[in-house]
C-alpha positions in Angstrom: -2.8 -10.0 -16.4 -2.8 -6.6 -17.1 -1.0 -4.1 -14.5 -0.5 -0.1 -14.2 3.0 1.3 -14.6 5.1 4.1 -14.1 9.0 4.4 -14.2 11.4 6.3 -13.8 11.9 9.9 -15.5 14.7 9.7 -19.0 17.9 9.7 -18.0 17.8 8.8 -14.3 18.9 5.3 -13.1 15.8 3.6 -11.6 16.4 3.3 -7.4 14.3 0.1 -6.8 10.9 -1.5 -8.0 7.0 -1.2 -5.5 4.8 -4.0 -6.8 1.3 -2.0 -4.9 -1.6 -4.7 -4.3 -5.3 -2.6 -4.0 -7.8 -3.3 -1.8 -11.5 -3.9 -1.6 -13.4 -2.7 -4.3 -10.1 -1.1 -6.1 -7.8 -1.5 -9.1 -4.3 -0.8 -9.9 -5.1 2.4 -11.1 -6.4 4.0 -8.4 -3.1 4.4 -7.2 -1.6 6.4 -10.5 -1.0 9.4 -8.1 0.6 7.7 -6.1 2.7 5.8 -8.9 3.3 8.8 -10.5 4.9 10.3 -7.5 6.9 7.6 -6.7 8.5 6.9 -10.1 9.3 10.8 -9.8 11.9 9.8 -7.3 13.2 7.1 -9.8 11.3 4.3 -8.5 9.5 1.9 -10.8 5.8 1.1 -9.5 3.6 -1.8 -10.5 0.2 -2.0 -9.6 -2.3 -4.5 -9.4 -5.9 -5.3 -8.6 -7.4 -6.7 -5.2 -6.1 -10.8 -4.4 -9.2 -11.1 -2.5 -11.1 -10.7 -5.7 -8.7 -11.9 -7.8 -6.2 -14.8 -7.1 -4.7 -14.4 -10.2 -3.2 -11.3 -8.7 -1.2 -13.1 -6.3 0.5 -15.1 -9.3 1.4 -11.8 -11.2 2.5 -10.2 -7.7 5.3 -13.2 -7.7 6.8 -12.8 -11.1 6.9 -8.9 -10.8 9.3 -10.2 -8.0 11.0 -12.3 -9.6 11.3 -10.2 -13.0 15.0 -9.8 -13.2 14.2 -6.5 -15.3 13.2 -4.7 -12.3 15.3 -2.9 -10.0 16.0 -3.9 -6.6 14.7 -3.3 -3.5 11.7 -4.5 -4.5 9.0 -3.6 -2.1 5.5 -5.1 -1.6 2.9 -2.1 -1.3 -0.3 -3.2 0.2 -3.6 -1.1 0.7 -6.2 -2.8 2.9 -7.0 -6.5 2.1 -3.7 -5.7 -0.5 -2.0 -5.6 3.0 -3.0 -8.9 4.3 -1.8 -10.3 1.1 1.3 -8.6 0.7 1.9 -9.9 4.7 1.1 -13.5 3.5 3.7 -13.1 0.6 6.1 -12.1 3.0 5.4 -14.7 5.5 5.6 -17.0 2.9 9.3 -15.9 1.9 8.7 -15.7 -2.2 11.5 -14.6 -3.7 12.2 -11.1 -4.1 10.4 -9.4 -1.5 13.0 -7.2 0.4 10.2 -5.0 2.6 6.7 -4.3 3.0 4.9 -1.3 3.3 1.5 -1.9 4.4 -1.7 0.7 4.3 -4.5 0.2 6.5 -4.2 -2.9 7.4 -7.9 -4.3 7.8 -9.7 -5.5 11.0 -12.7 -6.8 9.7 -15.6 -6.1 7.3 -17.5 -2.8 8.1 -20.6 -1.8 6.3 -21.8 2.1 5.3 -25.1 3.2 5.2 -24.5 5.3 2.0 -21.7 5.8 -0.7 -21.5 9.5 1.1 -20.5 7.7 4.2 -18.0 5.1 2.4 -16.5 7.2 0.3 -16.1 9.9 3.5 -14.6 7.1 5.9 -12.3 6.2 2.6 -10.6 9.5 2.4 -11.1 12.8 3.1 -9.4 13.9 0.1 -12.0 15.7 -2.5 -10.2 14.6 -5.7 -9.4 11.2 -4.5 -13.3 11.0 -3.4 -14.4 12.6 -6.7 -12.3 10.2 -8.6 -13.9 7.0 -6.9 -17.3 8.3 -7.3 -16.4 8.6 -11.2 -14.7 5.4 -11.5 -17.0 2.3 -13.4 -14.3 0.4 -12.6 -14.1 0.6 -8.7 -17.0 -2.0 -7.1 -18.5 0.5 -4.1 -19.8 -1.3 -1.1 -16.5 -4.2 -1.3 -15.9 -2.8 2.1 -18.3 -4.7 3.7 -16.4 -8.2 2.7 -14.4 -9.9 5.2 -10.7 -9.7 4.7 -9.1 -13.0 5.6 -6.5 -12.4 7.9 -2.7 -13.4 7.7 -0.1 -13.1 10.6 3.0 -11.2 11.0 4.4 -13.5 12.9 6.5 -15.0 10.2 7.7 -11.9 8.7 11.6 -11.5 8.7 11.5 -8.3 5.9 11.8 -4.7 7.1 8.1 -3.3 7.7 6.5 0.3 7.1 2.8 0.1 8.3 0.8 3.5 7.7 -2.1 3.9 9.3 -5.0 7.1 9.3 -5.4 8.1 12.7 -9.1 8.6 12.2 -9.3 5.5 10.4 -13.1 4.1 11.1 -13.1 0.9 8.6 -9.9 -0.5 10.4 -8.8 1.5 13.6 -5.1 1.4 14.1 -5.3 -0.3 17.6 -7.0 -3.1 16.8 -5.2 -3.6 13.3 -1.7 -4.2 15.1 -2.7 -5.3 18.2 -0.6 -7.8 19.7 2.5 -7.3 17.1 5.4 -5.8 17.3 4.7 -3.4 14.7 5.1 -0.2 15.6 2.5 2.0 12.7 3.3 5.6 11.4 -0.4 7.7 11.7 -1.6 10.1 10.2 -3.8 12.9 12.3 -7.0 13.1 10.4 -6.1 10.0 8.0 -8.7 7.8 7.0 -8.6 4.4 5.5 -7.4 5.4 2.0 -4.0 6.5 3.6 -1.9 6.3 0.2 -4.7 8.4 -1.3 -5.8 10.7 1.7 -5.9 14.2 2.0 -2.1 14.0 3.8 -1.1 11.7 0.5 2.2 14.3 -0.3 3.2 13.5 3.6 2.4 9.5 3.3 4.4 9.8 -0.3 7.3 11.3 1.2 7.8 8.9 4.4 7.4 6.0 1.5 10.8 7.4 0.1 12.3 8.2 3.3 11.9 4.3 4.0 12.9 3.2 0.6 16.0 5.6 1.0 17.4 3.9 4.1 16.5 0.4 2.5 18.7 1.1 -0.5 21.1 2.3 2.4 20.5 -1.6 4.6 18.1 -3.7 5.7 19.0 -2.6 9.1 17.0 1.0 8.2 19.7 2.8 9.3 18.5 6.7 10.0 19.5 9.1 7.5 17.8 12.3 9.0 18.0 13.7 12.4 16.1 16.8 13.9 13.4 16.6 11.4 10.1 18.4 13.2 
């Protein structure tokens, strides 16, 4: 199965590996931006297509984790029903998984009247919403499919959940209600938080977590006094 990639610039040592799963309606290449900024800070990025439309993606997720070729951490990046699955991986302890980062998480299926409206509870980024509305490849109205949930219960993995404050397709307090999951939001985020208009400010909390990973499992803090 084919897969999106970016790595680390020549001549830097790679710090650890994000295997991203996309979510309803998207592909792996949706996230380049976000790919490309990562692998900036010497992280290697992977990215694949929706499980809920594709099992096979499930089966590539695992050997990207278990591809001795790729640095560790290795961190499980999931964007709405790529959340669920990436918490279902997790909860299923395959091999290699060493934290999850999870981007609104979804609550259900939720319907729009109009691509306008979609694409505007998506993301209020312009060229993120451009970019969709160009795409062939992205399915529009995969929004209104039911996710199919999977607990956190079982998850013993260090956990970064990001969450749009304004998020209207999965609002934050139902997505993490009754978990001990404590989400970051963002004020004015949508659903699309990787690919929102606050995406430099997502990006850099992603390597902030990833820092302290590389650091312990325990997260220790590394910054103090930050405003």
């Amino acid at each position: 199965m084919p897969f999106f990639s970016w790595d680390e610039p020549e001549g830097l040592a790679p710090r650890g590996a994000l295997i991203v799963l996309a979510g309803r309606g998207e592909h792996g290449g949706v996230y380049e931006r976000f790919g490309r900024r990562l692998a900036f800070d010497a992280y290697r990025v992977r990215a694949l297509g929706d499980p809920a439309a594709d099992p096979a993606v499930l089966d590539e997720a695992a050997k990207l984790l278990s591809d001795e070729s790729l640095p560790g951490p290795k961190v499980l990046v999931g964007s709405d029903t790529g959340a669920s699955y990436a918490v279902r991986l997790a909860a299923e302890r395959t091999a290699g998984v060493d934290a999850l980062i999870l981007a609104g998480l979804p609550t259900g299926a939720w319907t729009a009247g109009s691509w306008e409206e979609e694409a505007e509870a998506r993301t209020a980024c312009p060229t993120h919403r451009g970019r969709l509305t160009a795409d062939p490849d992205f399915r529009r109205g995969a929004l209104g499919e039911a996710p199919v949930a999977h607990s956190l219960d079982g998850v013993r993995v260090p956990v970064l959940a990001l969450h749009g404050a304004n998020d209207r397709v999965s609002p934050v307090d139902e997505a993490y209600a009754g978990t001990s999951v404590r989400p970051v939001t963002f004020r004015g985020g949508r659903h699309d938080v990787l690919n929102d208009a606050l995406h430099r400010t997502v990006a850099a909390t992603v390597v902030l977590f990833l820092e302290r990973l590389r650091l312990s499992p325990e997260l220790p803090l590394i910054a103090e006094g930050l405003v």
